[in-house]
One Martini backbone bead per residue (centre of mass of N, CA, C, O) as a GRO file, in nm:
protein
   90
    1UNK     BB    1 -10.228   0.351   0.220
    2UNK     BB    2 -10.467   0.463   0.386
    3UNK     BB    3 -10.671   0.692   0.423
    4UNK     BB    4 -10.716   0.694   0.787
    5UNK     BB    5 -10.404   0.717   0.807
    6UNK     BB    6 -10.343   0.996   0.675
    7UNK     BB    7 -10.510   1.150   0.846
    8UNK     BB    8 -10.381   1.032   1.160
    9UNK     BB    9 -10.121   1.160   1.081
   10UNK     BB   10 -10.151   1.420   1.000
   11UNK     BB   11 -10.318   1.527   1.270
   12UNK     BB   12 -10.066   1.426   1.474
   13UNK     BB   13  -9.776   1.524   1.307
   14UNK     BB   14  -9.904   1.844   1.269
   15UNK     BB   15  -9.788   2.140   1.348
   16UNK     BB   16  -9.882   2.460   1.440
   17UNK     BB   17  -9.701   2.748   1.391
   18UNK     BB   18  -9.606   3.024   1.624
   19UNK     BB   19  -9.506   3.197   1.444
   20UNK     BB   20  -9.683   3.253   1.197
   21UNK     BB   21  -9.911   3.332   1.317
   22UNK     BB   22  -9.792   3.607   1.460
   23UNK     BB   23  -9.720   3.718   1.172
   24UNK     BB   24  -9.967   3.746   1.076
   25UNK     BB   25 -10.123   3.887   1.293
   26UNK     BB   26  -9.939   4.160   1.263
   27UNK     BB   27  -9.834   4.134   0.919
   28UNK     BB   28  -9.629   4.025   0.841
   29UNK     BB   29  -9.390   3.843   0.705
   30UNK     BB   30  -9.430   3.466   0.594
   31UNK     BB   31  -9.174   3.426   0.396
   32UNK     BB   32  -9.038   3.101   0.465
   33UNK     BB   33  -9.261   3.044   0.692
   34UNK     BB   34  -9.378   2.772   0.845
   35UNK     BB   35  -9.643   2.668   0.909
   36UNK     BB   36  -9.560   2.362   0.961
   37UNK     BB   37  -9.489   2.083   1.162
   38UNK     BB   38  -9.323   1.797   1.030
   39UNK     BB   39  -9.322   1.457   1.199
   40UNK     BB   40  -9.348   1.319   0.899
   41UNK     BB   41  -9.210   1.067   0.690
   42UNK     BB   42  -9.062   1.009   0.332
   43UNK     BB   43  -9.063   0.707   0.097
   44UNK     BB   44  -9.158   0.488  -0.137
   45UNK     BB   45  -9.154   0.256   0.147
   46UNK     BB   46  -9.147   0.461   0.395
   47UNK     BB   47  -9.267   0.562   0.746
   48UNK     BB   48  -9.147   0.831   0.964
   49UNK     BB   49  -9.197   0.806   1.293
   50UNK     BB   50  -9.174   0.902   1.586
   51UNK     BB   51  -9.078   0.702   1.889
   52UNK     BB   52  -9.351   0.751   2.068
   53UNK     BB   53  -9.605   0.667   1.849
   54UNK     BB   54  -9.610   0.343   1.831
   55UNK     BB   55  -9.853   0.319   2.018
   56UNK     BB   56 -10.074   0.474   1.846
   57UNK     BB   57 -10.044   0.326   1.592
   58UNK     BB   58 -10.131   0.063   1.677
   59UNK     BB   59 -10.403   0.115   1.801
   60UNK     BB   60 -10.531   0.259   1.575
   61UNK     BB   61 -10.481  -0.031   1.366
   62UNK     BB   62 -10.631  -0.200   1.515
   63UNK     BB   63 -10.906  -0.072   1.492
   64UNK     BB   64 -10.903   0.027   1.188
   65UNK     BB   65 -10.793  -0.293   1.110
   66UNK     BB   66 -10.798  -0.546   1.194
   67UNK     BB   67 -10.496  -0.550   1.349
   68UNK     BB   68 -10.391  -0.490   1.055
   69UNK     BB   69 -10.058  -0.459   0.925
   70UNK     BB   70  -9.882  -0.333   0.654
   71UNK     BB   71  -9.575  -0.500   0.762
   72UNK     BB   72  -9.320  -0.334   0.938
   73UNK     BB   73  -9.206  -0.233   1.279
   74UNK     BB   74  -8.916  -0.010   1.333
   75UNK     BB   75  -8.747   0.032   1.652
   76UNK     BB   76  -8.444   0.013   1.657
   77UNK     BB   77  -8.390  -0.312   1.783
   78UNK     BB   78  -8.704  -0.376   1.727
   79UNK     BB   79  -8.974  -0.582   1.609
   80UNK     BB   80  -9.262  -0.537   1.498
   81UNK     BB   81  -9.544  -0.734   1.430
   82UNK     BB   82  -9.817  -0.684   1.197
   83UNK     BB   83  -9.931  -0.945   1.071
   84UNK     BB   84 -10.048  -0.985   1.363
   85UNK     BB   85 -10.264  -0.927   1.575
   86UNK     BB   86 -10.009  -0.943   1.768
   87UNK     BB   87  -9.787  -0.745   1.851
   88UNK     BB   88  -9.438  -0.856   1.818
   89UNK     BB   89  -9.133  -0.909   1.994
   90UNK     BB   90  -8.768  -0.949   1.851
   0.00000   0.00000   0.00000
């Protein structure tokens, strides 16, 4: 994955908890508390983001990317080719 992508993926699918937060300014102990609720996962070899997100990472991979994503992105049972300028349902 290049440089851009990890970028707008960390900053689209991290949210600041609202936990953390209210407990440091109080004073509390944060030890245990997630700072970020992260909304992306991984493997090896995929990365799994939530099923509403797919149509952002497309338009974002269109612009940035000269319409071009390496390899396919699978939603429940439809496939996207994303080799392909225009990212095709099968």
């Amino acid at each position: 994955m290049t440089t851009p992508l990890i970028n707008f993926l960390k900053e689209e699918l991290n949210f600041a908890s609202t936990e953390f937060i209210i407990k440091k300014k109080i004073g509390k102990n944060t030890f245990g508390t997630e700072r970020y609720f992260k909304f992306v996962g991984e493997t090896e070899n995929e990365v799994f983001v939530p099923r509403g997100f797919i149509g952002k990472l497309i338009r974002f991979c269109r612009e940035n990317t000269k319409g071009l994503l390496f390899g396919k992105i699978y939603w429940k049972s439809k496939l996207y080719d994303t080799t392909a300028n225009n990212c095709i349902m099968t």
